[in-house]
MDTraj code that builds the backbone (N, CA, C; nanometers):
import mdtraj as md
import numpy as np

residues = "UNK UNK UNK UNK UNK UNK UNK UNK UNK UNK UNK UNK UNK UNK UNK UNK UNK UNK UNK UNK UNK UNK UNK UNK UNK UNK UNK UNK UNK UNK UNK UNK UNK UNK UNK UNK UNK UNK UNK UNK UNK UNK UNK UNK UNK UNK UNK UNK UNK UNK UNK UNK UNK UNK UNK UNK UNK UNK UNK UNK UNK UNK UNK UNK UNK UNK UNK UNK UNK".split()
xyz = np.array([
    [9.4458, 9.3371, 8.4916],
    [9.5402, 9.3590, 8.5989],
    [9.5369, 9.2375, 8.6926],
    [9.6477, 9.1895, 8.7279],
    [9.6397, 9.0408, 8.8359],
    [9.6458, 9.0949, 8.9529],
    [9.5362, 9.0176, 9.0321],
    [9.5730, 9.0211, 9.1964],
    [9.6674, 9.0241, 9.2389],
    [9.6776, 9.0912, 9.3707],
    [9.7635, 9.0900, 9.4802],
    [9.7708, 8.9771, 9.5529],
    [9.6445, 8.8950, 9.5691],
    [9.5826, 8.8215, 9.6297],
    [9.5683, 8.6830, 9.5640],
    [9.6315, 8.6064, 9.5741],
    [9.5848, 8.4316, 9.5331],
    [9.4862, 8.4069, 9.5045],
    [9.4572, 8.3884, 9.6441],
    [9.3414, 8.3101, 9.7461],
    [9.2071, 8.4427, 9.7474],
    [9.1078, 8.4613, 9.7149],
    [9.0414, 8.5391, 9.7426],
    [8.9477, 8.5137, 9.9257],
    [9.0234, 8.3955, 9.9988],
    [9.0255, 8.4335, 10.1401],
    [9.1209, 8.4838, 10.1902],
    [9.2362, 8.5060, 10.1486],
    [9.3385, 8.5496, 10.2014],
    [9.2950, 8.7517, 10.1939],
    [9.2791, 8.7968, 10.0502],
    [9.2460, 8.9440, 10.0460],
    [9.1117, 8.9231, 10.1288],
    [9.0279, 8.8396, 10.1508],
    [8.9437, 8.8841, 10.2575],
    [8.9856, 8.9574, 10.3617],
    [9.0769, 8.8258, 10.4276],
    [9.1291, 8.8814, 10.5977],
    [9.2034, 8.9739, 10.5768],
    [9.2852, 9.0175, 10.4783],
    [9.3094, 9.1292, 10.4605],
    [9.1996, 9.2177, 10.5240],
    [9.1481, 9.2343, 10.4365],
    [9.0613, 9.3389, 10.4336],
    [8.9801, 9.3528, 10.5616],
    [8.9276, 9.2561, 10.6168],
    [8.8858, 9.2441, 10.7768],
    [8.9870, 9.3737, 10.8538],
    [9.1212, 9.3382, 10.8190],
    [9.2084, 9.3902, 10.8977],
    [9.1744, 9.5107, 10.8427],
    [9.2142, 9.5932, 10.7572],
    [9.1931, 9.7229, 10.7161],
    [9.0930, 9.7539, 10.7185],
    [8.9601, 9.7179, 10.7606],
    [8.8197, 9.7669, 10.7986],
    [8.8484, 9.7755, 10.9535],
    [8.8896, 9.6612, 10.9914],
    [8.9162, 9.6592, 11.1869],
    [8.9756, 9.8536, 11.1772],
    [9.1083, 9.8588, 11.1199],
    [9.1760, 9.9921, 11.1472],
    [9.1608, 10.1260, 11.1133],
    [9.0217, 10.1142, 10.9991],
    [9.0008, 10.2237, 10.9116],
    [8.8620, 10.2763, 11.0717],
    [8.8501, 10.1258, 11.0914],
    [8.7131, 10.1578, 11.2309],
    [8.7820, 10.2578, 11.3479],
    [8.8855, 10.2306, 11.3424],
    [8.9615, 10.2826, 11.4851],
    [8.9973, 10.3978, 11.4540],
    [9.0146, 10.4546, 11.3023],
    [9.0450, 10.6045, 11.3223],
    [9.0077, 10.7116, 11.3644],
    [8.9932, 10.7628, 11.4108],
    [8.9628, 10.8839, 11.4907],
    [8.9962, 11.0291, 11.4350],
    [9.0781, 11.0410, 11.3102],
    [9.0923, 11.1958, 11.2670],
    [9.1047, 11.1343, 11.1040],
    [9.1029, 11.2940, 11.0269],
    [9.1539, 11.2424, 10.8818],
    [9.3172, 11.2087, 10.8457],
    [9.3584, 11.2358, 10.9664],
    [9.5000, 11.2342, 10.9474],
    [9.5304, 11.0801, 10.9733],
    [9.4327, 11.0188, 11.0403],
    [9.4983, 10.8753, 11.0540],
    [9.4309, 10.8027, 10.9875],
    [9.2954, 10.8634, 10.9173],
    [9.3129, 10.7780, 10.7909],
    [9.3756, 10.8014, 10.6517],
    [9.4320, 10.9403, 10.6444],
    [9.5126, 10.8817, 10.5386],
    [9.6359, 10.8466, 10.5453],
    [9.6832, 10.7593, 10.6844],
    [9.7824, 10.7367, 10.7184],
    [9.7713, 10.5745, 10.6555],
    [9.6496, 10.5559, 10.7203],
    [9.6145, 10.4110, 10.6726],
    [9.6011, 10.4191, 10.4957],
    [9.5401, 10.5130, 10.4294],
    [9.5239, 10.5167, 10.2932],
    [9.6593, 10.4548, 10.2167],
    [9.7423, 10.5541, 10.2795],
    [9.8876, 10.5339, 10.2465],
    [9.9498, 10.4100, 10.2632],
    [9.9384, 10.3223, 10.3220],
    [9.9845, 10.2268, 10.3924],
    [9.9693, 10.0838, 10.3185],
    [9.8019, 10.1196, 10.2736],
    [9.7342, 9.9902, 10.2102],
    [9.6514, 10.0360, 10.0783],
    [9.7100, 10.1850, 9.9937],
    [9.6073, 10.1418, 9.8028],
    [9.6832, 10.0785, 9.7298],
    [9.8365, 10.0595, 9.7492],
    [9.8682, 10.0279, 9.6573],
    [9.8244, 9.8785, 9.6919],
    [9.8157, 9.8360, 9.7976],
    [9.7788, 9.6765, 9.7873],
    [9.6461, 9.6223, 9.7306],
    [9.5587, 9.6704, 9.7559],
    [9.3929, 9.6682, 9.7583],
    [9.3180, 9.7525, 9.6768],
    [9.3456, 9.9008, 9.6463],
    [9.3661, 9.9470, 9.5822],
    [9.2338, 10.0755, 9.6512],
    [9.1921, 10.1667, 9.5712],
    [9.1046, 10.3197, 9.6402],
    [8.9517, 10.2550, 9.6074],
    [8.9422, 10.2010, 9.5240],
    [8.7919, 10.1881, 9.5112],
    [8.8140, 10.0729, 9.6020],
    [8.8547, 9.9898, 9.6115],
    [8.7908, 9.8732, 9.7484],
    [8.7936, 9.9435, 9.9112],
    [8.9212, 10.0569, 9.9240],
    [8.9183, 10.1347, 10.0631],
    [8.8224, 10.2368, 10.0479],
    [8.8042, 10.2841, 9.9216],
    [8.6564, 10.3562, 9.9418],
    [8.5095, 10.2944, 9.9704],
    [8.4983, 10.2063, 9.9522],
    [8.3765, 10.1002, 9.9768],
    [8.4075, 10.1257, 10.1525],
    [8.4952, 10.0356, 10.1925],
    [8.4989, 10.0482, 10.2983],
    [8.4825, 10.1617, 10.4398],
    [8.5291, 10.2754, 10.3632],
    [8.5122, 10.3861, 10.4396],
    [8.3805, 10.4464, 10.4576],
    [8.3255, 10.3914, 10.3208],
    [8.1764, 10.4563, 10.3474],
    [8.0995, 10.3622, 10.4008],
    [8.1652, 10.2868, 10.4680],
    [8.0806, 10.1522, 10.5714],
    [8.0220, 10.0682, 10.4827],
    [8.0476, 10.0161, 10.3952],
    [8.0389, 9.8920, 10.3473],
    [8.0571, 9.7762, 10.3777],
    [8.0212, 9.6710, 10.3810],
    [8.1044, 9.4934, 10.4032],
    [8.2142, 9.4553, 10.3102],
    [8.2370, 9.3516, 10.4019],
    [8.4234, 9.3361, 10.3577],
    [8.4146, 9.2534, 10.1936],
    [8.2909, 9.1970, 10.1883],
    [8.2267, 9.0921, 10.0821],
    [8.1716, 9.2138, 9.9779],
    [8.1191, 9.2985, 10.0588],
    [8.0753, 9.4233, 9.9561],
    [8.1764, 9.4951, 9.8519],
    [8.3127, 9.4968, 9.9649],
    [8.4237, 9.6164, 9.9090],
    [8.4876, 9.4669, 9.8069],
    [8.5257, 9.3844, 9.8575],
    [8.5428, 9.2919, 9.6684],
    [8.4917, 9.2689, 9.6080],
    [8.3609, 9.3162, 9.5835],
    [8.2938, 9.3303, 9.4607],
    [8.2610, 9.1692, 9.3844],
    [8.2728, 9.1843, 9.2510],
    [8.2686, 9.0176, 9.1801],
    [8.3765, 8.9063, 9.2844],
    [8.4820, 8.9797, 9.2995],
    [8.5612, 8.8599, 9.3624],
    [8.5304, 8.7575, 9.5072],
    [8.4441, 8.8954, 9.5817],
    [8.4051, 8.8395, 9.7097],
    [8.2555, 8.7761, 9.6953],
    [8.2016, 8.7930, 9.5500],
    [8.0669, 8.6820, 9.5657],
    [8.1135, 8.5336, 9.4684],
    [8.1779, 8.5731, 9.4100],
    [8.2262, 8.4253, 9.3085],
    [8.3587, 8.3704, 9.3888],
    [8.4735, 8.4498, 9.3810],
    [8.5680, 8.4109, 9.4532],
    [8.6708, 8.3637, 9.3594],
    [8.6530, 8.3855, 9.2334],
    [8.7096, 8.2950, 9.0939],
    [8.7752, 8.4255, 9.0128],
    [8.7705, 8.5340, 8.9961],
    [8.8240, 8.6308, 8.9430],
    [8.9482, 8.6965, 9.0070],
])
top = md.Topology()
chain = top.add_chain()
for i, resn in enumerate(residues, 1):
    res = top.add_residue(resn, chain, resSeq=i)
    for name in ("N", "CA", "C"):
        top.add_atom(name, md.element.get_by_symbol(name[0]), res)
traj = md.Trajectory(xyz[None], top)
C-alpha cells in the first residue's frame, strides 16, 4: 500500500498535529470526531498508538525509525 505521505517528515507533523488534538479531547464524542476526520489519512493502527499515549516516532512504526519505507 503507498503512503499518503512523501516525506516521512511531513506525516510526522502531521501526526504532531493529531496527537496535539487527540490531547485536547475531552469526551468520546470528540474523539471520534477526530477518528473520523483523520483514518483514512494515517490510518487506525497509527491513531491507535497514539491514543494509548504513545510517541509520534512510536505511532510510525518502521517509517519513523528508518524514514525510507
Amino acid at each position: 500500500m503507498p503512503y499518503v505521505f512523501a516525506d516521512p517528515e511531513e506525516e510526522k507533523a502531521y501526526l504532531k498535529q493529531v496527537k496535539a488534538e487527540l490531547d485536547a479531547c475531552q469526551t468520546k464524542e470528540e474523539v471520534a470526531e477526530l477518528w473520523k476526520r483523520h483514518y483514512l489519512k494515517v490510518g487506525h493502527k497509527k491513531l491507535g498508538r497514539l491514543l494509548v499515549g504513545r510517541t509520534v516516532d512510536s505511532a510510525m512504526g518502521k517509517r519513523g525509525k528508518r524514514g525510507e519505507e
